[in-house]
Each structure stands twice: as C-alpha cells, then as structure tokens.
C-alpha positions in Angstrom: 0.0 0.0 0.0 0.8 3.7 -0.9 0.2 5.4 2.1 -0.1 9.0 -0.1 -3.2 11.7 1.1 -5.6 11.6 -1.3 -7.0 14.5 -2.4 -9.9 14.8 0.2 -7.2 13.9 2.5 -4.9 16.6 1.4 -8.0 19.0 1.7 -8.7 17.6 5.4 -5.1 17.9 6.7 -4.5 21.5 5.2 -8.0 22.9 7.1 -6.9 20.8 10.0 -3.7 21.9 10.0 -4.9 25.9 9.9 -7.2 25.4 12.5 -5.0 23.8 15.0 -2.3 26.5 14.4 -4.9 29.1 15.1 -6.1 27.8 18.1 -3.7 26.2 19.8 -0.2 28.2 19.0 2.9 27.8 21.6 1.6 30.5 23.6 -1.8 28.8 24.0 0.3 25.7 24.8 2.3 27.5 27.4 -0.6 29.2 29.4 -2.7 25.2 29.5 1.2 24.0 31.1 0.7 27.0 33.3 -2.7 26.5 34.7 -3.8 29.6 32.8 -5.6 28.3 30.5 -7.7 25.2 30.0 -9.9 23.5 26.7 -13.2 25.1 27.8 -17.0 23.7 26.9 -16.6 26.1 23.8 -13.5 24.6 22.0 -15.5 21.2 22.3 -18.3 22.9 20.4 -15.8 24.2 17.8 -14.4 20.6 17.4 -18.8 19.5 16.9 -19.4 22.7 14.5 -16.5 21.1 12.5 -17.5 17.5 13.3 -14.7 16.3 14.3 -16.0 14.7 17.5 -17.8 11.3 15.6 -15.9 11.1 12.6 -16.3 7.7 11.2 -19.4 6.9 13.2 -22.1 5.5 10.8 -24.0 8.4 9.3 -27.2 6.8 10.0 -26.8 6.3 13.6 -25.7 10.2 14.0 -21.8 10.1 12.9 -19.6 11.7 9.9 -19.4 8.0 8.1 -16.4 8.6 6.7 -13.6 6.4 6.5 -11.1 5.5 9.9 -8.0 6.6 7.3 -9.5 9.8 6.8 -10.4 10.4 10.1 -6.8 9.4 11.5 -5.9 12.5 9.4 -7.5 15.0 11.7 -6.2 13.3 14.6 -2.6 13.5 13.0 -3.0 16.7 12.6 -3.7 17.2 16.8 -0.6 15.6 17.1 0.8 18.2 15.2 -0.2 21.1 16.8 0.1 19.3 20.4 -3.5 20.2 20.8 -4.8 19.1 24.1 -8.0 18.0 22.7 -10.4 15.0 23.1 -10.3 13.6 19.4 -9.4 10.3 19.9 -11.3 9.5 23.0 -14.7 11.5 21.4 -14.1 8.8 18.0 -13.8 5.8 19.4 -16.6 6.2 22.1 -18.9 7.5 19.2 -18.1 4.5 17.3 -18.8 2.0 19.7 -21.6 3.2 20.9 -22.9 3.4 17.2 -22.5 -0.5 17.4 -25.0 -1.2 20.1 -29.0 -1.0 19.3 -30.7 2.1 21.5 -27.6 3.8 22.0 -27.4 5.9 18.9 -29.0 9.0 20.6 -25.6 8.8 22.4 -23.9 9.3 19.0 -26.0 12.1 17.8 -25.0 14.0 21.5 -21.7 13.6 21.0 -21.3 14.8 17.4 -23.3 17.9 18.5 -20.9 18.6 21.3 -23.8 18.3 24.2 -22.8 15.3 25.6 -18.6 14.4 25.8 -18.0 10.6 26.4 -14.9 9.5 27.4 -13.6 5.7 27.5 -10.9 3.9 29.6 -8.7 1.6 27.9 -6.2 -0.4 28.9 -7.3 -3.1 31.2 -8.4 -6.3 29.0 -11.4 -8.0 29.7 -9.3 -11.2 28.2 -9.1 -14.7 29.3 -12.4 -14.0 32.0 -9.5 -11.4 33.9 -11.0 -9.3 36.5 -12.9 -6.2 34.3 -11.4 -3.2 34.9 -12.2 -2.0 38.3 -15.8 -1.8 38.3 -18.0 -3.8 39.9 -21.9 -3.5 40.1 -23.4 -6.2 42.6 -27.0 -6.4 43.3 -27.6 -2.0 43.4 -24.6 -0.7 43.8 -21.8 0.2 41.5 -18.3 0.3 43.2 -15.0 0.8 42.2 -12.0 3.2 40.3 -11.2 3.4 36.6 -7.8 5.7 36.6 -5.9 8.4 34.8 -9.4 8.2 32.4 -8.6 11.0 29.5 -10.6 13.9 30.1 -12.4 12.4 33.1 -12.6 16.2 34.8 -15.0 17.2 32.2 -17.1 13.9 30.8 -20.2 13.0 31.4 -19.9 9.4 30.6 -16.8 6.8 30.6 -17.2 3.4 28.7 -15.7 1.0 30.5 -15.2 -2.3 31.7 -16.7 -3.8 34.6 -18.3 -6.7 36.5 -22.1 -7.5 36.7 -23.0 -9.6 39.3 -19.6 -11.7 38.7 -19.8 -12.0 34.7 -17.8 -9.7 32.4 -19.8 -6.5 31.0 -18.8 -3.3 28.6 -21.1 -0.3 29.7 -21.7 3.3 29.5 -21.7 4.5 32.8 -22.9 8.0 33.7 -20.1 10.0 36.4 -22.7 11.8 38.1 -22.2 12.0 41.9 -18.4 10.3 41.0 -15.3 11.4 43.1 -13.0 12.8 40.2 -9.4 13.1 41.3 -7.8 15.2 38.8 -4.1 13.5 37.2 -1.7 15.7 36.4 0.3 14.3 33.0 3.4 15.5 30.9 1.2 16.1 27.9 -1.5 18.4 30.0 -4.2 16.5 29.1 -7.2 16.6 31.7 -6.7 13.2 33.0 -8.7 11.7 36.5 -9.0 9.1 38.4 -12.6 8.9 39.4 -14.0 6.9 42.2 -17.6 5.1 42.3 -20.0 4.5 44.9 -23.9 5.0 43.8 -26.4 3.3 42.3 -25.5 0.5 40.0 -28.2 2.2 37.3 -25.7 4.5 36.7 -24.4 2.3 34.8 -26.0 1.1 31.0 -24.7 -2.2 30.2 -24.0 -2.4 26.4 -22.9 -5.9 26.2 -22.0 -9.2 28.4 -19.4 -12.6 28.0 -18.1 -12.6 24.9 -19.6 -9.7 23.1 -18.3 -7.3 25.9 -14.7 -8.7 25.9 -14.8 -8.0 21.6 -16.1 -4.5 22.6 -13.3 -3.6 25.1 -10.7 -5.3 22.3 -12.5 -2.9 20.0 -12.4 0.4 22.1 -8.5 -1.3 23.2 -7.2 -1.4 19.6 -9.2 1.8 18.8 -7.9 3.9 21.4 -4.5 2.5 20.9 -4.0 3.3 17.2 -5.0 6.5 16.9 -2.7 7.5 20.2 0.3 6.0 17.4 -1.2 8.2 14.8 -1.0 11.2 17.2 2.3 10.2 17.8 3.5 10.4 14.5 2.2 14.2 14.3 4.4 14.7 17.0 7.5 13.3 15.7 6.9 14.9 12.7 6.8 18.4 14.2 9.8 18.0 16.4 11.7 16.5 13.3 10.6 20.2 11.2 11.8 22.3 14.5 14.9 20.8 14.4 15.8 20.7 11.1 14.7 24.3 11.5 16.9 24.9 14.3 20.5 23.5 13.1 19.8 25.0 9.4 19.5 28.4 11.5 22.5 27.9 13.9 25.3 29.0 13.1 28.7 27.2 14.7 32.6 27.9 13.1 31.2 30.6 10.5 28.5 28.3 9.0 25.4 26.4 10.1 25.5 23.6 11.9 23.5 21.8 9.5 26.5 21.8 7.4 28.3 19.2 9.4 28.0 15.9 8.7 26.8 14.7 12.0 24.3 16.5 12.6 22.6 15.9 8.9 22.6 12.0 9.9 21.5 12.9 13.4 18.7 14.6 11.4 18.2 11.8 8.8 17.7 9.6 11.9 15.0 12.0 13.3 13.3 11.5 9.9 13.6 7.6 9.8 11.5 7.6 13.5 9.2 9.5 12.3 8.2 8.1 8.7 8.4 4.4 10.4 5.5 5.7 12.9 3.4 7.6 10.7 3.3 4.4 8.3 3.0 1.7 10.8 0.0 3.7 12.5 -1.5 4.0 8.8 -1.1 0.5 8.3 -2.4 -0.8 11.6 -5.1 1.2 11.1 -6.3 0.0 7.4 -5.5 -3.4 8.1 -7.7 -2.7 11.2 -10.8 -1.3 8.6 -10.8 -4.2 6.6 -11.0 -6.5 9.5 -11.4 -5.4 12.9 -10.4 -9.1 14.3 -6.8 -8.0 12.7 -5.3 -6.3 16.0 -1.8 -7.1 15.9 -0.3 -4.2 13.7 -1.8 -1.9 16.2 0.3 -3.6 19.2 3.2 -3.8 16.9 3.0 -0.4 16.2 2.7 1.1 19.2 5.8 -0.9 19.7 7.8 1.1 17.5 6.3 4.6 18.6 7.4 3.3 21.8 11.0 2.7 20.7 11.0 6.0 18.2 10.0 8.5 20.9 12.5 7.5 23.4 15.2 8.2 20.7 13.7 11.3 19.1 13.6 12.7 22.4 17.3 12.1 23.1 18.5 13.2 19.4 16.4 16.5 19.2 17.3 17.7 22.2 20.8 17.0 21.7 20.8 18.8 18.1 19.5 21.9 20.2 22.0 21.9 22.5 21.2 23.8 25.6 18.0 25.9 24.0 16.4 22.7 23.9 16.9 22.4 27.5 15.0 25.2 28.4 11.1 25.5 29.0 11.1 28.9 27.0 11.6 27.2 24.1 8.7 25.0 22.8 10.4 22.1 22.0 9.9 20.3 25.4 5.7 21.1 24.8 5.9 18.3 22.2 8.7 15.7 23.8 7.5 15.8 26.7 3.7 15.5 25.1 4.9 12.7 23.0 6.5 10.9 25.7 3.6 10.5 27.6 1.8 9.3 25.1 4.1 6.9 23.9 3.4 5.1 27.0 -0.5 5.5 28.0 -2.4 1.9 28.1 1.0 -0.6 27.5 4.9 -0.5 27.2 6.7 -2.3 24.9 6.3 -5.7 26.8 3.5 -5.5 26.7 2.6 -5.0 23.1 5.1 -7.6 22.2 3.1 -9.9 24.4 -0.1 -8.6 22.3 1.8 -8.6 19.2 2.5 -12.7 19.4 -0.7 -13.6 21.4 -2.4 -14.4 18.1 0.6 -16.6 16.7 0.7 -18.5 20.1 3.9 -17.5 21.0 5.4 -16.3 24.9 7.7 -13.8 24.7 11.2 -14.6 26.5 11.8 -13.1 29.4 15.3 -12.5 31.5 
C-alpha cells in the first residue's frame, strides 16, 4: 500500500492543520502547562461545529461515516499542533456506541458537542481477567477506573466492569463520581474517578463474549489513533529541528553543514516516517477486518521505541535551548512521551503482538 493523502485527505489535513495552528499556538500551549488556561466547553463545540468529535461513526446512527484513514488525518494533525484536545477518545466512544442497538441517541450527542463521552482503555477484559475496576453487585456500583482522559469534564466513561460476577462493557454515567484530577506530561485533563452509587448509573451495552470484543475494539481503537498522534508529534519535532540547526550557526557556518548533525537529522526522519506508516497501516489493516489487531500492538511498539530516541536526538541537536522551558520544543517531547506510553509498554505489546501466533515472549 501507498500510504499517499488523497485529495480529500490533502483538503482535510490542510484545514486541520490551519485550525490547529490558530487555536492552539505555543503561547496557548504554554498558558494550558501553566494553569492559565484550559480546553473550555466552547472549544469542544468548535471541534462538533467542525464535526470532528464522531468522525467515522455510521452516518445513520448520528456520525460523519467517513472512513477511519480519513479520520486518523485529523487526529494526526492534533498531534501536530500538540492540541490538548479529546479527538481520539470522542471517535472511538462515538463509534462503539454506534455498534450497540438504542444507544445511537448517544452518537447524535456527541457529534453535537452536548454530551462528551470518554472511554478507559487499557485493562483487558481477556481470558475472563478481572474487568477493569468496576463492579456493580445487586444495586450498587463500586470501584476506580484511573488516569481516564478527560475524566474532569465527561459525562460518561465506557468502560469495563463486573455485573453480578460476569464480564460487561457499559456506558456509565459520572454523576455524583469522586474525580481526582491526574496531572500528566502532555497536559491532558486526566482523572482518576472513584464510584460509589447506584448500579443504574451504569447502561450495560454488552455481556461474556460480546463485551470482551467491545473492550478489544475500544482497546485497539484507542490505541492506534494514540500512534497516529504520535507520528504528528514526531513529525513536528523532526521540522523544528531541522529548523533549528539550518539556523544555527557554529565555526562561520550552520551547523547543518556538518556531517553529524545531517545523519542525526536523517535519523529524526527515519522515526518519524516508520510511525506515521506503521499507524496508517495498523489502522487500514484494522478497517478491513477489525479481528486484525496485531499491527496496532506492533505499532505502538515502534512509537514506543522512536520517541524514546527522538527525544534524546532532538534535544541534543539543540543543544542547551532545547533544554530550556522557554523554548517550545519540550511542549511536544515531553507530550509525546507520555503518550508513547499510556495503556501498555513495549512488553506488553510484544506480548499482544504474538498472542495471536501463540507465541510467549522470553523473558530474562
């Protein structure tokens, strides 16, 4: 496959791209780091107005219907601009609640903007394993789902959980929910919120089986387009630095001039292309058959490995401005970091990455 924009693709990427640099420069970024400034109720609405929020939901049941390829462009292009934002999380709720019969009201509120869902991911519902931390017995509903993205704000998490001892994939409703906020290197609006109400707050959307192939859904989902972020990320550090060293000038010329630094920069360029691709990939093997998982775990594998080093080698191209927080490159390493590693390390998507070829990873 030639993994080339098409022309509505070009034509989504360029008013993504506009957008995202218009509302969320580095001085934006910097004042959200400092606590000035947050993604209010109205930058969710803009996100709805554009319809962004349920983009490759099914058209009839309230989405965009579009393609996951061409959504994964918008959500690229948040990786890009380091947008804070709740693309990812918004998509894959609106999708799988689009799967279940009487909840496509649910779609229609979230593509409007009146109603943000959130999911947690993370915490497989495989093998009969305990489901997530969640349990509703006879009434009640008890339990913690943690560092769920954008949990300060949501007004419903899909999750995993435990009805009466059998595994269950539900929408559950965080009203009268402790919310404890988490603070995270990307500034995202993470919480860990705490239940302890009535077990009708939560709508069970499937049970058994059909609830451990949702959470695998909303899993692989969740996962992929947190690689395709990724790769927007790499790609902008990669265009700062090259930026950078073409502008600095060391022994009369710049120091793009010297060898080192141009394979330093090469390098930069190899991490980055092998993300963005891999993610793509995943992501249309992933359309033509959702049971097709493991190029999503293998892919987060290599964002895994490619941020580690992209960090090290931009920063050391820059020299001591990049160590400085007045300069914006640490808004994006340290962003990309942490999402490099929400919902798995590389262990564990090797472990996911052979599970269908019935293979144990080696340990030491």
């Amino acid at each position: 496959m030639l993994f080339a924009d098409s022309e509505e693709q070009a034509l989504i990427r360029q008013t993504a791209r506009a957008y995202f640099a218009d509302k969320y420069p580095a001085e934006r970024l910097y004042a959200i780091e400092r606590g000035d400034s947050a993604v209010a109720a109205s930058d969710v609405r803009e996100l709805a107005d554009l319809g962004w929020l349920a983009l490759f939901a099914p058209a009839d049941a309230g989405g965009g219907g579009i393609a996951m390829l061409d959504a994964a462009v918008v959500i690229d292009e948040c990786g890009y601009a380091a947008a804070p934002v709740p693309l990812a999380a918004s998509n894959v709720a609106a999708d799988l609640l689009s799967r279940r019969p009487g909840f496509a009201g649910d779609v229609t509120k979230i593509a409007s903007g009146t109603t943000f869902v959130s999911v947690a991911s993370g915490t497989r519902l495989r093998g009969g394993a305990a489901g997530g931390g969640l349990v509703a017995d006879g009434r009640r509903l008890r339990g913690e789902l943690r560092q769920v993205p954008f949990g300060n704000r949501a007004a419903v998490v899909l999750a995993p959980l435990r009805v009466d001892g059998d595994r269950a994939f539900a929408a559950v409703a965080l009203d009268g929910c402790a919310r404890d906020e988490a603070r995270t290197l990307d500034r995202r609006d993470f919480a860990h919120l705490r239940f302890d109400g009535d077990a009708s707050l939560a709508r069970v959307m499937a049970t058994g089986a059909e609830a451990e192939a949702m959470h695998e859904r909303c899993d692989a989902l969740f996962t992929a387009f947190a690689v395709v972020e990724t790769a927007g990320m790499l790609q902008r550090v990669l265009e700062m630095t090259v930026e950078y060293i073409s502008q600095r000038v060391q022994f009369g010329q710049p120091i793009a001039k010297f060898q080192a630094a141009r394979h330093r920069a090469a390098e930069l360029l190899m991490q980055a292309e092998t993300v963005r691709w891999t993610a793509y990939h995943a992501l249309w093997r992933f359309q033509e058959d959702d049971r097709d998982t493991r190029e999503i775990w293998l892919a987060k594998h290599w964002a895994i490995r490619a941020v580690e080093r992209t960090f090290q080698v931009s920063h050391l191209l820059h020299g001591g401005v990049g160590v400085g927080t007045d300069y914006p490159l640490h808004l994006y390493t340290q962003a990309m970091s942490a999402l490099a590693v929400r919902a798995g390390g590389m262990g564990e998507m090797v472990d996911r990455t052979l599970e269908p070829l019935g293979v144990a990873a080696a340990r030491r």
